[in-house]
N, C-alpha and C positions, 0 to 999 in steps of 0.2 A: 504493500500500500504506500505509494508516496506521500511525502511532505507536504503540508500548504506553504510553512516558508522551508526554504531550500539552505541547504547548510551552508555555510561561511566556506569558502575556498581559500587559502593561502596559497603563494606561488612563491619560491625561493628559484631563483639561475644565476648561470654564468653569462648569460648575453647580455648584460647592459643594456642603456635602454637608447643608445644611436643609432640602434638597427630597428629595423620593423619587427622581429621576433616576438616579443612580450605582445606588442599590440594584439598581430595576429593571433596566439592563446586564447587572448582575452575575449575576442571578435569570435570565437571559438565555441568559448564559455556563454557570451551572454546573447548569442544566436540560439542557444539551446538552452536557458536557463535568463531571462531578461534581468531577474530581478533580485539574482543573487548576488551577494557582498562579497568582492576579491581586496584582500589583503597581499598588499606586496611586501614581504615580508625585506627581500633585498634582489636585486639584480646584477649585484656587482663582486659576485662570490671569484676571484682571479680564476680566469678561465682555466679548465679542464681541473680544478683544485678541489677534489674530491675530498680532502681530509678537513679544506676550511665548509664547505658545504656543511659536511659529518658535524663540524664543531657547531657551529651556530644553528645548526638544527636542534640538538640536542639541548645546548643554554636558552633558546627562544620557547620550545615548545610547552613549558610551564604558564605562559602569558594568552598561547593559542584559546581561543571560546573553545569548549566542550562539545563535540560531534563536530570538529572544523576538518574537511579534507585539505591534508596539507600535501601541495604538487611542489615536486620538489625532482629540477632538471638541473647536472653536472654531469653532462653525458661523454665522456672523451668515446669511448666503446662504441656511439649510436650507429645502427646499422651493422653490428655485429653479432654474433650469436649472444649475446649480454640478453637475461632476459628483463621484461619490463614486471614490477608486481607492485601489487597492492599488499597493505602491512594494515589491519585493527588493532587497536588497543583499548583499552578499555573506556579512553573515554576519545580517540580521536584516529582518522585513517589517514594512509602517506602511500603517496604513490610516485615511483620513482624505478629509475634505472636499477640493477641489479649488479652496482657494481661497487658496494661499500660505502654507499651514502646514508644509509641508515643505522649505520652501525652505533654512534651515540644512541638510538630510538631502541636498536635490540638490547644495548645494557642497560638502559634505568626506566622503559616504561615495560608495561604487563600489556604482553602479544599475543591477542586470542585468536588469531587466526592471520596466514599468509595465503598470497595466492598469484599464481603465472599468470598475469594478462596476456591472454589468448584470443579472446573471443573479436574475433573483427566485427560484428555488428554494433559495438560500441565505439570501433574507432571512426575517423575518416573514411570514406571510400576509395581515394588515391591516397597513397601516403608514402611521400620523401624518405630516402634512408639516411636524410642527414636531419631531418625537424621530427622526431618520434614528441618534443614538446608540444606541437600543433595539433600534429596528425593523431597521437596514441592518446596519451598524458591528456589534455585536455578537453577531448568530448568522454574518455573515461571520467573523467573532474566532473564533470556538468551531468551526467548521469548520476553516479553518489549522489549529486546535490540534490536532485528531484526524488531521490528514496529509493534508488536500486542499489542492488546489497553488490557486496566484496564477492559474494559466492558464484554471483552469476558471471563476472569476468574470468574465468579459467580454471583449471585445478589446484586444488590445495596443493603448497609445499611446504616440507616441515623448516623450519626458522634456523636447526645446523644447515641445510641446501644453501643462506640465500650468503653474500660472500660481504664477509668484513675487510675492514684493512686498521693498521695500528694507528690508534688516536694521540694527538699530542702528549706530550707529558711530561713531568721533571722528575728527577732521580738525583739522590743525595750518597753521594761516598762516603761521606764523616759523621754519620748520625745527625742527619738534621742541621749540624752547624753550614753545612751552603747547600744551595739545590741546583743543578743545570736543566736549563730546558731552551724555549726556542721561540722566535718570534710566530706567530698564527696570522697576523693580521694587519695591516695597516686602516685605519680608519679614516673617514674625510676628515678629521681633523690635524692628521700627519701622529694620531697617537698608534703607540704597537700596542697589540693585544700580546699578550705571552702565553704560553703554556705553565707557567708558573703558576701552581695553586696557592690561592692565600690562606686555604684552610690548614695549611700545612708549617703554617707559621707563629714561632711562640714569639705571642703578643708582648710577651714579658721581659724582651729582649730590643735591641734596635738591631735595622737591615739597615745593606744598602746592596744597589743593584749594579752589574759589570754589565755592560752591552756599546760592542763597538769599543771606539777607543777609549771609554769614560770609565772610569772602575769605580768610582762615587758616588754615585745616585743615589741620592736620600730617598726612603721609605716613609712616605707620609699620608696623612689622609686625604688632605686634598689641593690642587689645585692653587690658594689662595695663603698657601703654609710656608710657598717658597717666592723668592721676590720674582718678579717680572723677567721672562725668559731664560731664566733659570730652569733644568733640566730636575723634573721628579720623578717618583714612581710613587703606586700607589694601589688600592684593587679596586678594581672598574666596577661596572655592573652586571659583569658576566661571575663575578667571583674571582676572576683571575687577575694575575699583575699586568699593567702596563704601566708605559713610557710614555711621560710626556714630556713637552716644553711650555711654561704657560704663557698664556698669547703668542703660540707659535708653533710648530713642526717638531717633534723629535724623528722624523723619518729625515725630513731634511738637513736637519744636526748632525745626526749620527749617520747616515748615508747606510740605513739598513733597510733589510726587507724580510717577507716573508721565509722562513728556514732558516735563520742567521742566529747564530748562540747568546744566550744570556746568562746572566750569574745573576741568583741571586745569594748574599753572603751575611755572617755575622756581623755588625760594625764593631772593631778593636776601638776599645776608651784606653 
């Protein structure tokens, strides 16, 4: 039995939005669905960068509304034996490539059912082997939304089948006194996201962060703690540490990017 309103759609890519890609999605969606809610959650995942996809899917989907399908394209594979599926959990569905973008989603929510998007009468009629986001992905989107189940796009597979790959992380040699990890992200603001957990840090002590050629970086709360372009660190709103400069760039400071090492360290009094 379908819905009277149509569930919320979220859309996470790699295509940015100077192309026509997203639009056409969208044109997709709301040709089959007029009056449904598409949240763009981001478009600007560095292309083919399946592990930052994996991250901010996993940190965002706490905020997602309750029954929201989340479409979610970082396809390097497209057009390959890669399959496409659909993921429930217990309070939301994700549809995406088959190629370790869900992997944040398989460790920390409850997956009651996977499934092989097979069934071509929900996709396109012509479909590209380089836009499975148009063709596949999206009029499968706009079906969910109207109240057709996970079950009717293909057969179940079980949740070892579908393929992970290794999530950011930091790891400590000295017992907790430094941690190495790695830059994840560059933000429009020139801040890095890190792989640095901050739950992993005793408050009781002071840090300071090594990235690039700065071995100094104060650990503070915020922003307005250190003077005017001066380089801080601090935990963002994903939990994790980043790098900033205030009123200004720490990417263009330190001339880092995505994969580049970080420390973060004890501070010696």
């Amino acid at each position: 039995m379908h819905r009277e309103t149509p569930r919320c759609i979220v859309m996470m890519t790699d295509f940015g939005l100077n192309d026509t890609y997203v639009g056409q999605m969208k044109g997709v969606i709301l040709s089959r669905v007029p009056s449904v809610q598409i949240i763009d959650l981001t478009h600007s995942i560095s292309p083919q960068n399946i592990v930052q996809g994996a991250f901010f899917l996993g940190k965002s989907v706490p905020f997602f509304p309750e029954q929201s399908i989340i479409l979610s394209v970082v396809d390097p594979g497209v057009g390959s034996s890669r399959r496409a599926i659909a993921v429930e959990t217990d309070t939301q569905t994700f549809l995406a490539p088959d190629n370790g973008l869900l992997t944040a989603i398989f460790q920390t929510r409850k997956i009651t059912r996977c499934v092989a998007i097979t069934e071509q009468q929900y996709m396109l009629p012509l479909q590209s082997s380089t836009f499975h986001g148009r063709d596949v992905f999206s009029p499968v989107a706009a079906h969910l939304a109207t109240g057709g189940s996970v079950q009717e796009l293909g057969n179940a597979i079980e949740l070892k089948e579908c393929m992970t790959i290794q999530m950011p992380e930091c790891n400590s040699c000295d017992n907790g006194e430094s941690w190495d990890g790695s830059v994840i992200y560059t933000d429009h603001f020139g801040n890095l996201i890190t792989s640095l957990d901050s739950t992993l840090i005793d408050t009781g002590k002071q840090w300071m962060v090594r990235a690039g050629a700065c071995s100094n970086i104060p650990l503070v709360t915020t922003y307005s703690n250190v003077p005017d372009q001066q380089l801080l660190a601090y935990t963002g709103s994903s939990g994790m540490i980043e790098i900033a400069v205030r009123n200004g760039s720490a990417a263009e400071r330190l001339g880092l990017k995505e994969g580049y090492p970080v420390k973060l360290s004890r501070k010696s009094l």
